[in-house]
C-alpha positions as a LaTeX table, in Angstrom:
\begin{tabular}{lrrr}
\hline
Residue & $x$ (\AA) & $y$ (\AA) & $z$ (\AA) \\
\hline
Unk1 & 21.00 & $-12.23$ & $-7.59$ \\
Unk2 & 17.40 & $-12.59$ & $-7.29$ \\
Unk3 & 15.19 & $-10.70$ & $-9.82$ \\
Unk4 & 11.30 & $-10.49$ & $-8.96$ \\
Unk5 & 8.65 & $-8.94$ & $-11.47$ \\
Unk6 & 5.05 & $-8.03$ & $-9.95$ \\
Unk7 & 1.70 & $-7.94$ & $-12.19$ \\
Unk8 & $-1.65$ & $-8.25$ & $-11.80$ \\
Unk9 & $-2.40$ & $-4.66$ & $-10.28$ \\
Unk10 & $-5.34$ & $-2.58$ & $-11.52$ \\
Unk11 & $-8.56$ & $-0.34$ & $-10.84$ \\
Unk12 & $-11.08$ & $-1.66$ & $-9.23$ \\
Unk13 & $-14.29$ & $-1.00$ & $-7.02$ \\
Unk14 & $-14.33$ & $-0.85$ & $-3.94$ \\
Unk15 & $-15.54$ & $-4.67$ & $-2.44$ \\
Unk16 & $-14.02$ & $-6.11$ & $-5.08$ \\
Unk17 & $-10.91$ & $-8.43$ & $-5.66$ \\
Unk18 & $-7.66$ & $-8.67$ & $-7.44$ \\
Unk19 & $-4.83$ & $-11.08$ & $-7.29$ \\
Unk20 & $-1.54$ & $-9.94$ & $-7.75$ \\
Unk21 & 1.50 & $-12.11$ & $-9.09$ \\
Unk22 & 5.37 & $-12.04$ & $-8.02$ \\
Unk23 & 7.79 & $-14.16$ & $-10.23$ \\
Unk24 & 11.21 & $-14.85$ & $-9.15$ \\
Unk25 & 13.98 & $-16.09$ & $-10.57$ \\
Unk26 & 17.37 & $-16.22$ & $-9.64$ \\
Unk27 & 20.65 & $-18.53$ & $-8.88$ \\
Unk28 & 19.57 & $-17.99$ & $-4.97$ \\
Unk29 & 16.57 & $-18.07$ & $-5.42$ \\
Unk30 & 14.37 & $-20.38$ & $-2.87$ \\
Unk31 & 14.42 & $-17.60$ & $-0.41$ \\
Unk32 & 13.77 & $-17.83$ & 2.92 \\
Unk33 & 10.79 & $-15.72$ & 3.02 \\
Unk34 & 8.57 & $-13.80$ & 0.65 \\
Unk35 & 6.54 & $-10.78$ & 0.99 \\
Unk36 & 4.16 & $-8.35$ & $-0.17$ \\
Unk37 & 4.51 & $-4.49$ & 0.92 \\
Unk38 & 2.90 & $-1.53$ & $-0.18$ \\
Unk39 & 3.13 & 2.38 & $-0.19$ \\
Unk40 & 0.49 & 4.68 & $-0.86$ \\
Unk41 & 1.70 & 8.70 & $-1.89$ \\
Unk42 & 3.48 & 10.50 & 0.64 \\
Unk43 & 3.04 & 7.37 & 3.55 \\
Unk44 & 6.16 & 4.82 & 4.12 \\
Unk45 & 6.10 & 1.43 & 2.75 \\
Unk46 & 4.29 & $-0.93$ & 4.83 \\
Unk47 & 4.25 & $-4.49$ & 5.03 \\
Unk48 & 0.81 & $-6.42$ & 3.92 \\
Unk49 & 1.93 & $-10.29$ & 4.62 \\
Unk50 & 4.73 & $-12.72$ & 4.24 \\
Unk51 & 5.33 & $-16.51$ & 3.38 \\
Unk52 & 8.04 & $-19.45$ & 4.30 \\
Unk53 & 8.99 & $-20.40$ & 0.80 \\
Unk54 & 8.43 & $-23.94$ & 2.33 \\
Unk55 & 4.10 & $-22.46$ & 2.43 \\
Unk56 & 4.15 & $-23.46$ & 6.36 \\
Unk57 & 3.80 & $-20.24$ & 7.79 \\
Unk58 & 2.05 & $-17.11$ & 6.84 \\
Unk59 & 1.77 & $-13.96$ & 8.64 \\
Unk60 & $-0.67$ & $-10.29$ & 7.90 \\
Unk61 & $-0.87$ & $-6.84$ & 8.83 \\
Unk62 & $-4.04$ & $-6.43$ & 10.97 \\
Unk63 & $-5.26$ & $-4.16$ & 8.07 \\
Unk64 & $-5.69$ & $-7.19$ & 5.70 \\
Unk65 & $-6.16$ & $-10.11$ & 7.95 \\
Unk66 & $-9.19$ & $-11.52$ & 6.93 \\
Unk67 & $-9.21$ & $-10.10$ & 3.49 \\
Unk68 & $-5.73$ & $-10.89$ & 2.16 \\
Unk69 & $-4.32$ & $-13.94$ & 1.36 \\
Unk70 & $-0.55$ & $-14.92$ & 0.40 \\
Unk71 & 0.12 & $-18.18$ & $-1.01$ \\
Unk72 & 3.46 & $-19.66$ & $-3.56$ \\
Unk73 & 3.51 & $-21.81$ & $-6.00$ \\
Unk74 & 7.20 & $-23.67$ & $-5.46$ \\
Unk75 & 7.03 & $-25.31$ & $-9.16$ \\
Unk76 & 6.53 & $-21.97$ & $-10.87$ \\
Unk77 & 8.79 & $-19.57$ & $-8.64$ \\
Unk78 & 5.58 & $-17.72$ & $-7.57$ \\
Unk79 & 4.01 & $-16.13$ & $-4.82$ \\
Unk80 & 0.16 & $-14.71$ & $-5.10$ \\
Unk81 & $-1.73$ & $-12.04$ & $-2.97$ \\
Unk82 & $-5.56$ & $-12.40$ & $-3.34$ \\
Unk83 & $-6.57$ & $-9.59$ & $-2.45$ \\
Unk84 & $-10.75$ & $-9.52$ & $-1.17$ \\
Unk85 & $-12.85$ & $-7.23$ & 0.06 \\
Unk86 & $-10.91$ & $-4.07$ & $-1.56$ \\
Unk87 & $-11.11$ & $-0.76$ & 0.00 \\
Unk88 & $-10.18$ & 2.69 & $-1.14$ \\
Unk89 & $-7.35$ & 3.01 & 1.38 \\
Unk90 & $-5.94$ & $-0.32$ & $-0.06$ \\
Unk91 & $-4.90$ & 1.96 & $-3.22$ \\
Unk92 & $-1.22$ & 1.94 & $-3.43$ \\
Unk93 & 1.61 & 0.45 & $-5.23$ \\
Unk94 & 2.54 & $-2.97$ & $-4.01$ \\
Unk95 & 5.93 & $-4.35$ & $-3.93$ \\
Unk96 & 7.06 & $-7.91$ & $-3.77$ \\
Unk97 & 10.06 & $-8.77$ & $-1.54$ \\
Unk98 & 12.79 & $-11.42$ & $-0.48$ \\
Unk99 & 14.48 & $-12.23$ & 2.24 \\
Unk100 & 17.66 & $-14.45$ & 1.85 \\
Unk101 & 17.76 & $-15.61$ & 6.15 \\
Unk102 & 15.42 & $-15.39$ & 8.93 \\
Unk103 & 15.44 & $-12.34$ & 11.03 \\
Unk104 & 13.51 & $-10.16$ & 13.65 \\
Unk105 & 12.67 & $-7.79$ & 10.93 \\
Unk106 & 10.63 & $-9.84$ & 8.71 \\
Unk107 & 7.68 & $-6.99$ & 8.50 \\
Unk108 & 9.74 & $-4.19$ & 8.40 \\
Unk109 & 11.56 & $-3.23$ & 4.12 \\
Unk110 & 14.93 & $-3.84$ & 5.78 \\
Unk111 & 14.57 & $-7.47$ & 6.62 \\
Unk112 & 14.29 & $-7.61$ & 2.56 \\
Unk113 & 17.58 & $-8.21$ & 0.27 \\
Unk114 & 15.22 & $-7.76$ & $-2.88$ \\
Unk115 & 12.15 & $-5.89$ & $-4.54$ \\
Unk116 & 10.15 & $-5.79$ & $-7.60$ \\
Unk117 & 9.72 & $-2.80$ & $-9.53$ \\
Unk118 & 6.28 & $-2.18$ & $-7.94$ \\
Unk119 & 1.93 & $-2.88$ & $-9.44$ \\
Unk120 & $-0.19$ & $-0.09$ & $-9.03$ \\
Unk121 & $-3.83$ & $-1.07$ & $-7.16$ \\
Unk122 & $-6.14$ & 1.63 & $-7.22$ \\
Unk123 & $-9.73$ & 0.58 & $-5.64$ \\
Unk124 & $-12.28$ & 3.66 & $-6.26$ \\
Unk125 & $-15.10$ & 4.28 & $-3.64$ \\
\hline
\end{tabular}
């Protein structure tokens, strides 16, 4: 069992920056790969960026490339989103995920075997 518990989600203005936190802990816990979604009301939950636990590869929706960046801190059992450039259709709640093995579905919520509860990030215009 893996449990992961977000924070670090807030209001802020729009062009400004937050960095959300994802602990993990867990008897299988390195996983393979760790991720941040998110889902705004009434849209699906999309993906935002993932992370080897080994750091070596990182990969971001289009919508954040450039603004986002994950990153995991192996000692602590933590993976980061810093999160620049914030704009109001970045408001949503934002889930950190884990995937146990590799697979072709590593930006899509089923490639994930499990979620945090969920930060709200709110950016006003």
């Amino acid at each position: 069992q893996v449990q992961l518990v977000e924070s670090g989600g807030g209001l802020v203005q729009a062009g400004g920056s937050l960095r959300l936190s994802c602990a993990a802990s867990g008897r299988t816990f390195p996983s393979y790969v760790m991720a941040w979604f998110r889902q705004a009301p009434g849209k699906v939950r999309e993906f935002v960026a993932h992370i080897t636990w080994t750091g070596d590869s990182t990969y971001y929706a289009d919508s954040v490339k450039g603004r986002f960046t994950i990153s995991r801190d192996s000692a602590k059992n933590t993976v980061y989103l810093q999160m620049n450039s914030l704009k109001p259709e970045d408001t949503a709640v934002y889930y950190c995920a884990a995937a146990l093995q590799n697979s072709l579905f590593l930006t899509h919520p089923n490639g994930y075997d499990y979620w945090g509860q969920g930060t709200q990030v709110t950016v006003s215009s």
